[in-house]
C-alpha positions in Angstrom: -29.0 -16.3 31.0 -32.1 -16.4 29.3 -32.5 -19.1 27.2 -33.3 -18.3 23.3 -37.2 -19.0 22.7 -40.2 -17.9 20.4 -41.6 -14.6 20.9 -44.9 -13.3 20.1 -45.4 -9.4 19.5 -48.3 -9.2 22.5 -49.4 -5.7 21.0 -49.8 -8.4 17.8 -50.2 -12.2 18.2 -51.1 -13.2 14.7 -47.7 -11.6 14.0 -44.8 -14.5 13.4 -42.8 -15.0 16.2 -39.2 -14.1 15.9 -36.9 -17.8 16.5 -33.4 -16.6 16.5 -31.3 -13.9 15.3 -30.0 -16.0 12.2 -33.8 -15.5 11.4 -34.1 -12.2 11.8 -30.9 -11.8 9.4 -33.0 -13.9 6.6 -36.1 -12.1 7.5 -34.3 -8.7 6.7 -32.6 -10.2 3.3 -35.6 -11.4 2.2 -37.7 -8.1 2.7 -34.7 -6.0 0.8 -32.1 -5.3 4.1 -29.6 -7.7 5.0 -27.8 -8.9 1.8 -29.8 -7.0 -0.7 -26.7 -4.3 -1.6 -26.5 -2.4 1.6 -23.7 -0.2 1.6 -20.5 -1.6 4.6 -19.6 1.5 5.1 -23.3 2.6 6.4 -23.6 2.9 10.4 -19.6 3.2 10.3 -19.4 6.7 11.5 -21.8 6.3 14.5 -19.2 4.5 15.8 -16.0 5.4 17.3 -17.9 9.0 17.4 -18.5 10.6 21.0 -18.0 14.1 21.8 -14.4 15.4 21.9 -14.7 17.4 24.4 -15.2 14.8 26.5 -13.1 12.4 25.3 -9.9 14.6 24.9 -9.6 14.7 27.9 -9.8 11.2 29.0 -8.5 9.6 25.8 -5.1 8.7 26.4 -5.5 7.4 30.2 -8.6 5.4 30.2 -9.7 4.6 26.3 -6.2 4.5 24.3 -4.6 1.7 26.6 -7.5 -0.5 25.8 -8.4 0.1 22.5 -6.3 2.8 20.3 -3.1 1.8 21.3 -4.0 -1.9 20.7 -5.4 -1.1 16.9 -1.7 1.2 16.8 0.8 -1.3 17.7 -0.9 -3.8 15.2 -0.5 -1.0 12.5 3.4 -0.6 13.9 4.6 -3.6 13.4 3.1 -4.0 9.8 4.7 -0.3 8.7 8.2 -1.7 10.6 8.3 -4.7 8.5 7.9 -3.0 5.1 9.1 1.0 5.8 12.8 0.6 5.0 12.1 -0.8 1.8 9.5 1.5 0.9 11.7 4.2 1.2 14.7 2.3 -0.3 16.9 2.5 2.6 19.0 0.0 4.0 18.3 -2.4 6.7 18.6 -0.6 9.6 19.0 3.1 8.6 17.0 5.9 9.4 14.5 7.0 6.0 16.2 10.0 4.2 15.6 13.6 5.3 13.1 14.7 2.9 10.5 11.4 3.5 6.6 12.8 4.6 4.3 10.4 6.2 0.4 11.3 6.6 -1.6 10.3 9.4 -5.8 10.5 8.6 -7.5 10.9 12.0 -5.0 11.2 13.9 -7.0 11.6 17.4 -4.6 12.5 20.2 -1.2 11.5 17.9 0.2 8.8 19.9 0.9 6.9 16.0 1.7 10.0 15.1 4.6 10.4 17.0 5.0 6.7 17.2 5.9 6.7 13.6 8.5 9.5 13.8 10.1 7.6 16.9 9.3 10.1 19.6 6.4 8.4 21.1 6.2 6.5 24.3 5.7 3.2 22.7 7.8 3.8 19.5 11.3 2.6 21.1 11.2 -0.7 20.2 9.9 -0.5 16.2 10.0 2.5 15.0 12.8 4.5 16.4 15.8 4.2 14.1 13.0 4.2 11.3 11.4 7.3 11.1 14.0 9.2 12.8 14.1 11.3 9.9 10.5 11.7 8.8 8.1 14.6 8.7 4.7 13.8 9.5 1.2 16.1 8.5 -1.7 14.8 11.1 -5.0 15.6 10.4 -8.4 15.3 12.3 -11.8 17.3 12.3 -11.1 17.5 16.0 -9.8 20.8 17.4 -9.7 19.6 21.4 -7.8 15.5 20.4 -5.1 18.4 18.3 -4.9 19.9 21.2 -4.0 17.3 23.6 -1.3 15.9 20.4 -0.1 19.3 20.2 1.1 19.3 24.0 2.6 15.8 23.5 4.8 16.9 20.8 6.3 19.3 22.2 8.6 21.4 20.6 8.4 18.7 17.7 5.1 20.6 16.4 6.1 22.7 14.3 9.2 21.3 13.0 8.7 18.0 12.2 5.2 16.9 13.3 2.3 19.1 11.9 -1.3 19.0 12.8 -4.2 20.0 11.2 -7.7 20.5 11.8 -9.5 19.3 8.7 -12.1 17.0 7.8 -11.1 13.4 6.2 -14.3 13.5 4.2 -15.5 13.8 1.6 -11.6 14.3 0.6 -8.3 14.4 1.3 -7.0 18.6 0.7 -3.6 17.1 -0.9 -2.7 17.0 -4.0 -2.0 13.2 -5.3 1.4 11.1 -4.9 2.5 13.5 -2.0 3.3 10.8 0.5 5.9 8.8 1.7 3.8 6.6 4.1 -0.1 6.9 4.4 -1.8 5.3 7.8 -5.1 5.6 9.7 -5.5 4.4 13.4 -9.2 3.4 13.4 -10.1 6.7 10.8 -11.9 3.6 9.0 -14.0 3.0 11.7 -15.0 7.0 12.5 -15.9 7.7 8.3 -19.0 7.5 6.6 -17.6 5.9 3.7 -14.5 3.5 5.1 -13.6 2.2 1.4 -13.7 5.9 -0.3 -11.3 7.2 2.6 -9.1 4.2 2.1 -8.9 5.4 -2.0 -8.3 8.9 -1.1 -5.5 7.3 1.4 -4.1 5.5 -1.7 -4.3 8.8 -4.2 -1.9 11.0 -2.2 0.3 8.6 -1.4 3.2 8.2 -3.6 3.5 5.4 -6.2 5.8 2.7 -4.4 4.8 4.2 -1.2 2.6 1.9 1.8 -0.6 2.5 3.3 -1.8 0.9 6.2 -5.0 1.9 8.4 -7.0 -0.2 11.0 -10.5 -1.1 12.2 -12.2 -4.2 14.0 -13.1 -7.0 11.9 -17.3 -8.0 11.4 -17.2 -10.9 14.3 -16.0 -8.3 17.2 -18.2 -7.9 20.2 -19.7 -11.2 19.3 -20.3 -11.9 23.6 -22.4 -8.6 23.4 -24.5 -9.0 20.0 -25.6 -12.2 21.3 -26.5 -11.0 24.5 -28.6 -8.0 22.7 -30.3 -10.0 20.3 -31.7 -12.4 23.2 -32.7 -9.0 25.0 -34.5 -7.7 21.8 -36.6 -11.0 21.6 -37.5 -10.9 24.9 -38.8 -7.7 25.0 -40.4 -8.1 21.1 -38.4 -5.7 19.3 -38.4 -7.0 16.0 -38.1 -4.0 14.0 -34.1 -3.7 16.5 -33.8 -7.1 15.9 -33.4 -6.6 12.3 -31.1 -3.3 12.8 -28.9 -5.4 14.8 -29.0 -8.1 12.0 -28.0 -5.5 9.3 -25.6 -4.0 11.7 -23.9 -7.4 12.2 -23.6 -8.2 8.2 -23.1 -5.1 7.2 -21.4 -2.5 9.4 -17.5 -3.7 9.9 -16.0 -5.8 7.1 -15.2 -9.4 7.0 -11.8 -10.5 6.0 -12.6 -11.2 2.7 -14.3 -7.6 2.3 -11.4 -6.5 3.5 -9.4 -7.7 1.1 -12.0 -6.4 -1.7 -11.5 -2.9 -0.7 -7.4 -3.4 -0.6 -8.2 -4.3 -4.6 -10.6 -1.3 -5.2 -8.3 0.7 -3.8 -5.6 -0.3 -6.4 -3.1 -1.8 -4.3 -0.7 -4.1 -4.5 1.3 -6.5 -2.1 -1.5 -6.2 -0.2 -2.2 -8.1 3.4 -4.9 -8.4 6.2 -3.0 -8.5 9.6 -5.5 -9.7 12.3 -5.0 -9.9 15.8 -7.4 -11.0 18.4 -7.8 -9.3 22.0 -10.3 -9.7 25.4 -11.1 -6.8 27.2 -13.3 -8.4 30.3 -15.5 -6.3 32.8 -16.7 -7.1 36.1 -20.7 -6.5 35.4 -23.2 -4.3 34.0 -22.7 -1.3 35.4 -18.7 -1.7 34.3 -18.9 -2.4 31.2 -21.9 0.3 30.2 -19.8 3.2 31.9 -16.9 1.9 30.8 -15.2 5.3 28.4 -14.4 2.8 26.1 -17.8 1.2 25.6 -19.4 4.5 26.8 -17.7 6.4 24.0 -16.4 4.3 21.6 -19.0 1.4 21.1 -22.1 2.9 22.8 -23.5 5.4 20.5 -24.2 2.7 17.5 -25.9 0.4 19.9 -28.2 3.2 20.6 -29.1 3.7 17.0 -29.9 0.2 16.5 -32.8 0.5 19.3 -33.9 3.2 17.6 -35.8 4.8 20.2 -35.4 6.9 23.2 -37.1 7.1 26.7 -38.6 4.5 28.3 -38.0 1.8 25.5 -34.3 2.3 25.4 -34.0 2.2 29.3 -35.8 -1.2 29.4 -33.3 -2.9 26.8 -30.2 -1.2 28.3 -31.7 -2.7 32.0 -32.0 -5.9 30.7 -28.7 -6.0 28.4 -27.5 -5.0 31.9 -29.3 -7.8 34.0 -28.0 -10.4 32.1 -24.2 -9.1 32.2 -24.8 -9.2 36.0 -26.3 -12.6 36.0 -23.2 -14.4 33.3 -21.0 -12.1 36.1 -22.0 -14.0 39.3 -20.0 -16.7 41.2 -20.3 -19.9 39.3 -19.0 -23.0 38.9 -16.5 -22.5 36.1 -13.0 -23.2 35.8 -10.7 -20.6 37.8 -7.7 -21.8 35.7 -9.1 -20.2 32.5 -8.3 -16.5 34.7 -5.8 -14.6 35.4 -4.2 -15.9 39.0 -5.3 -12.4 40.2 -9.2 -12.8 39.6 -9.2 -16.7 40.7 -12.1 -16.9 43.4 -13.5 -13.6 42.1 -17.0 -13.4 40.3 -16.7 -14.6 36.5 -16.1 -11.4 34.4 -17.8 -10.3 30.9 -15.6 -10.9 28.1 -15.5 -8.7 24.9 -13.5 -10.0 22.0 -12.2 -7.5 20.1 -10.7 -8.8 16.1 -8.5 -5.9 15.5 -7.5 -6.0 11.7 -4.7 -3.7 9.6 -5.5 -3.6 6.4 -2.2 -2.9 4.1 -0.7 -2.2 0.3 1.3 -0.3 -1.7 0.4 2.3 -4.4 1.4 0.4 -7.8 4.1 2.5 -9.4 2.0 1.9 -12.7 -1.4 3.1 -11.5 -3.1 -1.0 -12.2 -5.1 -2.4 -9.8 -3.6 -5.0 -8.1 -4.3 -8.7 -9.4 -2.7 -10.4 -6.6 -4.8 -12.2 -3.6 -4.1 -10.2 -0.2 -3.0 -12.6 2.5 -4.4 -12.7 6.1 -2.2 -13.1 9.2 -3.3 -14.1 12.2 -1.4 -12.6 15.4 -2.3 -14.8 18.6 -1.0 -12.6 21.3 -2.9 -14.2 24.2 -3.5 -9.9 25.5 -6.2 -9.5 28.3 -7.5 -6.4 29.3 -9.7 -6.1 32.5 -11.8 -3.3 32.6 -12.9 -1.5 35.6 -12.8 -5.3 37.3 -15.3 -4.8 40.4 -13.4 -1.7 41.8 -15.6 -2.0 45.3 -14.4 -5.6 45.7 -10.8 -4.3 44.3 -9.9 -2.3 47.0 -7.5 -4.2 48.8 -5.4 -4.9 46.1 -5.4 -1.0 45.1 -8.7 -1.0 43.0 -7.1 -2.9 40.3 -9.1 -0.9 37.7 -7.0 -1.3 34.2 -4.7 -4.4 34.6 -3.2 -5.5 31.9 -1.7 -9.4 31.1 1.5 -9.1 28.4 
């Protein structure tokens, strides 16, 4: 890895060499970026955003195992532990009849039907819980409604509904509609994260939960390191300071979190947090990875700023240097999976996955009480794509998974 060093501009040497990426962050505050107001919600929507034609189709086998599913079970057991007294039912009985969830952004509707009980991984939480529940899904996406429409089966219709219909600027309910209110990542995909979470809180009912999901600010930490060397070394400051300001001010710390639980008039409210690896075998894995590819990848691009030539070189390098943490080393096997002991040393991505949760005060007052944060330690790594050519032998081991 190249080590971090001083960098003159070479097109400008009287220019002031960039030290670190913690200078380029106080360089940006002090010339009116970084820290000066700028909106969290800004650069939001350029991620999570790919095209959906694409991605409907390989959405639920190669991006949802890694990365939706993760941000959905997190979001599942939060709604398990509070539904049945949100709905005032007794421990252990199905929600009455007449009970209407909403889900924002629903993408392909595996929560959607999670929630209901009828999806693959609902057995263990929900079913028995929303057994009796009707549930509107909504998302701008015609081809991700088309893909939830065929899972649900002859449950579209009668008690799942989808929707195609924007999240933004607002929600096309009338307010205190809702049962339960929840968004898989929808925070993530809008332009204004805290203004959907309001609009998520005005149609729910008053008494009723809402619960929605999105990385916390230090995920991808491995990569934004890695970047921020390759911008220095190649002497772009002006990307240096976009990925400063994307790093302070794109995804929200827990704290921030916990400020737009309180604008959003909440109460009860609570910052579950759980921490997960996804780990990639080199360059070339990790940057055609769907998950990076579509998920992750676009916003990177917009923090170079530039196409052609310029963009290829910093990609090459970010590249380069994946390769060179990924070779044979002498590092500890026992930190691995017994699978991948003797193998090269994989890329690891750490992914803080947070749900941020409430419920609608039944007399309209914000809420006064301090959120609490929970850490879940669940130990889950995912290997992406791990060195399929080498795989081979042990039947490309492509997506394993350690529970």
């Amino acid at each position: 890895m190249t080590p971090l060093k001083k960098n003159v501009d070479p097109e400008r040497p009287d220019a002031s060499p960039v030290e670190s990426p913690q200078a380029a962050r106080r360089e940006a505050a002090r010339v009116g970026g970084v820290g000066a107001g700028a909106s969290l919600g800004r650069g939001l929507a350029s991620m999570g955003q790919a095209s959906d034609g694409k991605v409907a189709n390989i959405h639920d086998p190669e991006i949802g195992p890694l990365w939706t599913d993760r941000f959905a079970r997190l979001l599942l057991r939060v709604v398990h532990e509070g539904l049945g007294e949100d709905l005032g039912q007794e421990a252990g009985q199905p929600p009455p009849q007449k009970s209407t969830a909403l889900d924002v952004m629903c993408g392909t509707g595996s929560l959607t039907l999670a929630i209901i009980g009828a999806g693959a991984g609902s057995s263990s939480l929900m079913r028995g819980r929303g057994e009796g529940m009707r549930i509107i899904a909504i998302d701008p996406s015609a081809p991700l409604l088309d893909v939830a429409r065929k899972k649900a089966g002859t449950l579209a219709g009668r008690r799942v509904f989808f929707r195609s219909e924007p999240a933004e600027p607002r929600l096309l309910f009338d307010a205190g509609v809702y049962d339960l209110v929840v968004s898989n990542l929808g925070l993530l995909k809008a332009r204004e994260p805290r203004r959907l979470l309001s609009e998520m809180v005005r149609v729910a009912r008053p008494g009723a939960r809402v619960a929605a999901t999105l990385p916390l600010r230090t995920s991808f930490a491995e990569f934004h390191d890695l970047f921020a060397r390759a911008l220095i070394d190649l002497g772009h400051k002006d990307a240096l300071l976009r990925l400063s300001d994307h790093q302070a001010n794109v995804l929200p710390s827990p704290g921030e979190a916990r400020s737009w639980l309180a604008e959003a008039s909440l109460r009860e409210t609570r910052v579950d947090v759980e921490h997960f690896t996804l780990l990639f075998a080199g360059g070339r894995d990790f940057f055609f990875a769907p998950v990076i590819e579509y998920v992750l990848l676009p916003a990177w691009k917009e923090i170079v700023g530039e196409s052609g030539p310029g963009m290829q070189a910093i990609f090459r390098r970010l590249k380069e240097e994946i390769d060179r943490h990924c070779q044979p080393s002498s590092y500890d096997d026992e930190s691995l999976p017994a699978v991948l002991r003797g193998w090269p040393r994989p890329f690891a991505l750490t992914v803080r996955a947070a749900c941020l949760s409430g419920r609608k005060s039944t007399q309209f007052r914000a809420a006064a009480e301090e959120a609490d944060e929970v850490e879940l330690h669940t130990g889950e790594v995912d290997i992406v794509g791990y060195d399929r050519r080498a795989a081979s032998s042990v039947n490309n081991v492509g997506f394993l998974q350690e529970k």
